[in-house]
C-alpha positions in Angstrom: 29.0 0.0 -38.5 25.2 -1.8 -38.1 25.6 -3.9 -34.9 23.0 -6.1 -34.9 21.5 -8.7 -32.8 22.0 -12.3 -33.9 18.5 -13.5 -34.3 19.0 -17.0 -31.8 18.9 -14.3 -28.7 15.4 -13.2 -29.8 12.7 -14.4 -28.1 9.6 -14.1 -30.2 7.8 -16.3 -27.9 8.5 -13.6 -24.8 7.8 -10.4 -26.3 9.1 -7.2 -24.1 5.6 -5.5 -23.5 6.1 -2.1 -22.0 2.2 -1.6 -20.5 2.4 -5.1 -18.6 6.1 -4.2 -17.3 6.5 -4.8 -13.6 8.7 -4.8 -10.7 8.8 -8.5 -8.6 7.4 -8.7 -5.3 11.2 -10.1 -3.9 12.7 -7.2 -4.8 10.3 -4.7 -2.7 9.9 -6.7 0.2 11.1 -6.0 3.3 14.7 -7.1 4.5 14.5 -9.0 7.5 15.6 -7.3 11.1 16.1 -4.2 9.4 14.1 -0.7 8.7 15.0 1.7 6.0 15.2 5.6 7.9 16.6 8.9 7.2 18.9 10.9 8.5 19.8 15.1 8.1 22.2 15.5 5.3 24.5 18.4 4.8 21.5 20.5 4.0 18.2 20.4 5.0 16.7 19.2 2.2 19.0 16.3 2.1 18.2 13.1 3.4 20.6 9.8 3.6 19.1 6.8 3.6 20.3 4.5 6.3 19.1 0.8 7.0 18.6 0.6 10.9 19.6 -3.6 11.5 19.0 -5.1 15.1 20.9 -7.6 16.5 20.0 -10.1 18.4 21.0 -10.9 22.3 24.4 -12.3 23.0 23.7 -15.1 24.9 24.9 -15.3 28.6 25.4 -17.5 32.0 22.0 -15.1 33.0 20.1 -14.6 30.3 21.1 -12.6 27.2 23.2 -9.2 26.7 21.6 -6.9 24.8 23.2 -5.6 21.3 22.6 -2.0 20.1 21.4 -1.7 16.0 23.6 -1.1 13.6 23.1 1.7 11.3 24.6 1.1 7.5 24.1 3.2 4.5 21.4 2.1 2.7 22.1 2.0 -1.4 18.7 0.0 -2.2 16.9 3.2 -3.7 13.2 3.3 -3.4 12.4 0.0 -4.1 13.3 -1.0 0.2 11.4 2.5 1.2 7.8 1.0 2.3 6.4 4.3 1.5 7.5 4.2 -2.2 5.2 3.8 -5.4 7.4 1.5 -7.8 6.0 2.1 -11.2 8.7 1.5 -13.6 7.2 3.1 -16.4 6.8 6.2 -14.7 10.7 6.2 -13.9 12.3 8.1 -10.4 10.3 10.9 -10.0 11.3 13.4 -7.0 
């Protein structure tokens, strides 16, 4: 059985052009009051990425109480790693 695609979802005026593919700006910009780490996995060559998120003061009667960061597991991928190269042509590369 041919599936095919009814021709009213084609966009001829849009074409899909493979060299001038790019990632958005938004989506590799940094998330506010947070920082992407790493921590030791299981094995040494392991390493979970964690998002580090502060917290700001809890205000009180003298001033403000200080809030530790919270650490959360961090399921972006490279594109919220600073130090990563998006090229989405080339794929993930290791």
């Amino acid at each position: 059985m041919n599936a095919e695609v009814p021709k009213s979802t084609l966009s001829p005026a849009a074409p899909f052009i493979a060299a001038e593919a790019h990632v958005d700006a938004a989506a590799v910009q940094p998330l506010p009051n947070s920082r992407k780490i790493y921590v030791p996995g299981s094995r040494p060559d392991i390493q979970v990425p964690m998002r580090e998120i502060t917290q700001a003061d809890t205000p009180t009667g003298m001033g403000g109480e200080k809030n530790p960061p919270i650490f959360v597991y961090d399921c972006s991928g490279p594109y919220s790693d600073p130090a990563a190269k998006i090229d989405i042509r080339q794929g993930l590369r290791v």
